[in-house]
N, C-alpha and C positions, 0 to 999 in steps of 0.2 A: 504494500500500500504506500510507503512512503516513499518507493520510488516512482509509482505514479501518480505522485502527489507531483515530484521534484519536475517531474516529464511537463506535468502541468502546467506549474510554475513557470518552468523555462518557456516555454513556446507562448506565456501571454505574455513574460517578461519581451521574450524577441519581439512579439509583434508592438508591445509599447514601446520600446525602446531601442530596439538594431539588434545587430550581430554584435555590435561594440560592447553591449551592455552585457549579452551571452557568454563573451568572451572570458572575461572578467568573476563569471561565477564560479562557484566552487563545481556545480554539475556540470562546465566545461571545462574544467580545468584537470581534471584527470580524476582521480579516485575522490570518494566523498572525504570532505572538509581537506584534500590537498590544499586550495587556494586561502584557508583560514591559517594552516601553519606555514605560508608564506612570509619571511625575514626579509625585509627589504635594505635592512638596513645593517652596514657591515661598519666595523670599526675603519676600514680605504677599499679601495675600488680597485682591486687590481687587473692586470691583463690577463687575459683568460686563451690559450692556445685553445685549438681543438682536439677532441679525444680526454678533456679534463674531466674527472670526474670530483666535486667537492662542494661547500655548503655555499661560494659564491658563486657558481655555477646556478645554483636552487635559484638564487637572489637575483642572481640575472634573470631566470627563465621567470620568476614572478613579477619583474617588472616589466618583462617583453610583456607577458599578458595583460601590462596594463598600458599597452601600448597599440597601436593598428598594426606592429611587427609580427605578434600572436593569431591566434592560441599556439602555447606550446608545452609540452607534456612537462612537470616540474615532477624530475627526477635528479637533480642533480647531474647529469650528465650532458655535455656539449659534443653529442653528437647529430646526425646528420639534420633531425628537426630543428633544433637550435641554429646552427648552421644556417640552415633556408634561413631562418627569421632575419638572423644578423646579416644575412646575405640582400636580403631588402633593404635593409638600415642602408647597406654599402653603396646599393644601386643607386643610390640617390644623391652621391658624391660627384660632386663635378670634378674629380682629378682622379687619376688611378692610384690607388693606394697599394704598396706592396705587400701581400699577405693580408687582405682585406679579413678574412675570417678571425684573425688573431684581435680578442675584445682589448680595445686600447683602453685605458683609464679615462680619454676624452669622451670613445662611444658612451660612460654609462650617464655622461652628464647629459648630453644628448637624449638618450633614453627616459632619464627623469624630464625632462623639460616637454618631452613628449608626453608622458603619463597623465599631467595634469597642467591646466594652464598656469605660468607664475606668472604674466605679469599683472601687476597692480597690489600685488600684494608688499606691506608696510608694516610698520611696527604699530605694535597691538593686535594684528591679525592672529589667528591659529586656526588648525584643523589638519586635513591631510594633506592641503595644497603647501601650507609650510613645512611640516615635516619632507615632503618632495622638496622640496628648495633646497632644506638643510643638508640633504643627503646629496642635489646636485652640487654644492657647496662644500661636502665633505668628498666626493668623486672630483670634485676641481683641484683638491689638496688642502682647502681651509679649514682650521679644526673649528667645528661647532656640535651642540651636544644637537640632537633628532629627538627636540620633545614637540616639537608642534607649536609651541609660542614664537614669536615675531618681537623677541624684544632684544633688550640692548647689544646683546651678546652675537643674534643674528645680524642684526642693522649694522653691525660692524663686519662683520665677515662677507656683506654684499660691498661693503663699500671697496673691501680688500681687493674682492674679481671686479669690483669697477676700476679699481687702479690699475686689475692687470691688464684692462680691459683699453684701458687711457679712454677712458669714458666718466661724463660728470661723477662724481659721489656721492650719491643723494641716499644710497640707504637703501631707497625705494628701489622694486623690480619694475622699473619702467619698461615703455617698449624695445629702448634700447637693450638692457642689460637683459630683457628676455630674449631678443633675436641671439644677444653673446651667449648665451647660456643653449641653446637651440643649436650653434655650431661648433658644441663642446666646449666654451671657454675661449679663453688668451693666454693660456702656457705654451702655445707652439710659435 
């Protein structure tokens, strides 16, 4: 019964809401409540080869799915489904990259930036679209803690990748510092 409840669920969820919304559930996300023990959130963002199998591996594959890169099976493993996903991410590079599949520390800011929209958000905000920030923020190299508040501690750390950015310092995720935060940052 409860999984023709779940069957239910999802198909009036898709019809209110897309395939985006589908994507993102736990009954598309692999086994039930996979997308619940999704960790998005790692102490850095590291490069991720292919053939990896490890817990920021998981953490990729649960942010692809919260991305239009997804759905993608959150096993920990970076094989070939993973792959395709990151392999869109790539398509969409206007320069050839060497070893496209190899996850850069820039892809995952990219990837947050995709998951939900940042800009306009400021200090005194929270919810999930800050904790996204904080984590594209900590993926850029700045250290800030992933609690979801927008106060002093983050408003500093945006100003930090606006510096790297040689973009005003305002704090604020303007349209500018979202489109920087969209093309991975200003470390390269």
């Amino acid at each position: 019964m409860r999984t023709l409840v779940s069957v239910v669920v999802t198909v009036v969820i898709c019809g209110l809401l897309g395939p985006a919304a589908v994507a993102s559930s736990p009954a598309s996300a692999g086994t039930d409540g996979q997308q619940a023990s999704c960790r998005r959130t790692l102490p850095a963002y590291p490069q991720i080869k292919p053939g990896t199998t490890s817990g920021a591996v998981k953490a990729l594959q649960c942010v692809l799915n919260d991305t239009p890169f997804g759905p993608v099976t959150v096993d920990g493993f970076y094989g070939p489904e993973t792959q395709a996903a990151i392999k869109k991410l790539t398509d969409n590079f206007e320069c050839c990259i060497e070893r496209p599949l190899l996850v850069r520390t820039w892809y995952w800011t990219i990837l947050f930036s995709q998951s939900h929209r940042l800009r306009g958000l400021e200090l005194g905000d929270s919810g999930v679209r800050v904790r996204t920030l904080q984590r594209a923020l900590r993926a850029d190299g700045e250290t800030v803690v992933v609690d979801g508040d927008f106060g002093a501690q983050t408003k500093a750390q945006v100003k930090v990748f606006q510096d790297k950015c040689d973009i005003e310092k305002s704090g604020r995720v303007n349209d500018q510092t979202s489109f920087f935060f969209s093309q991975g940052g200003c470390n390269g």
